[in-house]
N, C-alpha and C positions, 0 to 999 in steps of 0.2 A: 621286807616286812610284810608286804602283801600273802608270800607263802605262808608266812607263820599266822597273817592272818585269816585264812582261810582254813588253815589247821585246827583254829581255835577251842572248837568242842572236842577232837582229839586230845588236845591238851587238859581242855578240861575233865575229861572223863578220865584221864589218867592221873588225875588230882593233882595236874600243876594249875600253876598261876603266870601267865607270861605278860611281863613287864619290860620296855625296852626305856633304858638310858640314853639321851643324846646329852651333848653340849652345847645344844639350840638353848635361846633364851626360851620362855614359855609361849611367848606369843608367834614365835617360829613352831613349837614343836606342835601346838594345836593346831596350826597350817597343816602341817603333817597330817598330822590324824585327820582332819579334815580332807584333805586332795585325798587321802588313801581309804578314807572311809574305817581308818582301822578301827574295832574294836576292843582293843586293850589299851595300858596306859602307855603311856609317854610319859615319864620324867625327864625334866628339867638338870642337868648337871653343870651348873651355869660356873666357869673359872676350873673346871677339871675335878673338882676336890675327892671324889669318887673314886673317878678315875685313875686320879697318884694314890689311893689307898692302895689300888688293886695292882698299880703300878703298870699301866698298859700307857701312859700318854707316851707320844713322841713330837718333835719338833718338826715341821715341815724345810727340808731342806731349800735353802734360798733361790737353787733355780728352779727350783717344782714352783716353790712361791711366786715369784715374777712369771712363772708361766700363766699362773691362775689370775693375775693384775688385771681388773679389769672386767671379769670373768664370772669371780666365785670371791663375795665379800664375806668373808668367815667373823671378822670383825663385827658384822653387820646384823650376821646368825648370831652368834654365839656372845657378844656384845664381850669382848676377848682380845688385844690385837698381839697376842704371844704366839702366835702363827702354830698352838700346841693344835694335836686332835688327837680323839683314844684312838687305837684299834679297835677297829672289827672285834668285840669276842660275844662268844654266848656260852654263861653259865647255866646249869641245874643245881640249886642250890636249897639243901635240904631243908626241914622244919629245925633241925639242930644248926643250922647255920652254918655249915659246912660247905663246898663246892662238892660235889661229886659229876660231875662232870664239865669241861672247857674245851672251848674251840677257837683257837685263837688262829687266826691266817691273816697275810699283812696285805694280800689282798683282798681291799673291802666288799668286793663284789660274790666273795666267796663265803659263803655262808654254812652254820651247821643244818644237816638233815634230819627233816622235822623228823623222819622213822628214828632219827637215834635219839633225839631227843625223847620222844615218846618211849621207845623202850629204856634209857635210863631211868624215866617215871615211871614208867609201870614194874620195876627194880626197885624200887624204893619202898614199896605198899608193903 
């Protein structure tokens, strides 16, 4: 999130709006923005419902889970203990409500490139 948020006047000058979804409760996700100083918003997606619209949840498999015991209380975050989380994705999603562009990788770490981003919005105009 730090890229995208350093991005941010490119994004805005190519007339997006960048908005990131979590499954943090809210008093998690303003930590968030907080520790990162981000600039944009943070919503709340608190129990997935978003998420199963878009149909990206997945269940965390039992021994990744027990790995995490102790560790990473998602329960804790996300006030949740269905051990779900989304993927990773990032949409561009038009003024007609459309997706025109997705980047879905299952690893989280991997992230889309704010160039492509940027140029699907400057596509758009």
């Amino acid at each position: 999130m730090n890229v995208y948020n350093q991005a941010l006047d490119s994004f805005e000058k190519a007339n997006g709006q960048l908005v990131a979804v979590s499954p943090n409760i809210p008093d998690s996700s303003l930590s968030t923005v907080e520790k990162h100083n981000l600039k944009f918003e943070v919503l709340s997606d608190v129990g997935l419902n978003v998420a199963k619209e878009y149909g990206i949840v997945y269940k965390l498999p039992d021994d990744i889970s027990k790995a995490f015991e102790g560790r990473l209380d998602l329960a804790a975050y996300d006030a949740d203990d269905s051990k779900q989380l989304p993927l990773t994705v990032t949409y561009v999603i038009g003024t007609d409500q459309i997706i025109k562009y997705a980047f879905i990788n299952s690893d989280y770490r991997k992230r889309a490139e704010t160039s492509d981003l940027i140029a699907v919005l400057k596509s758009l105009k």
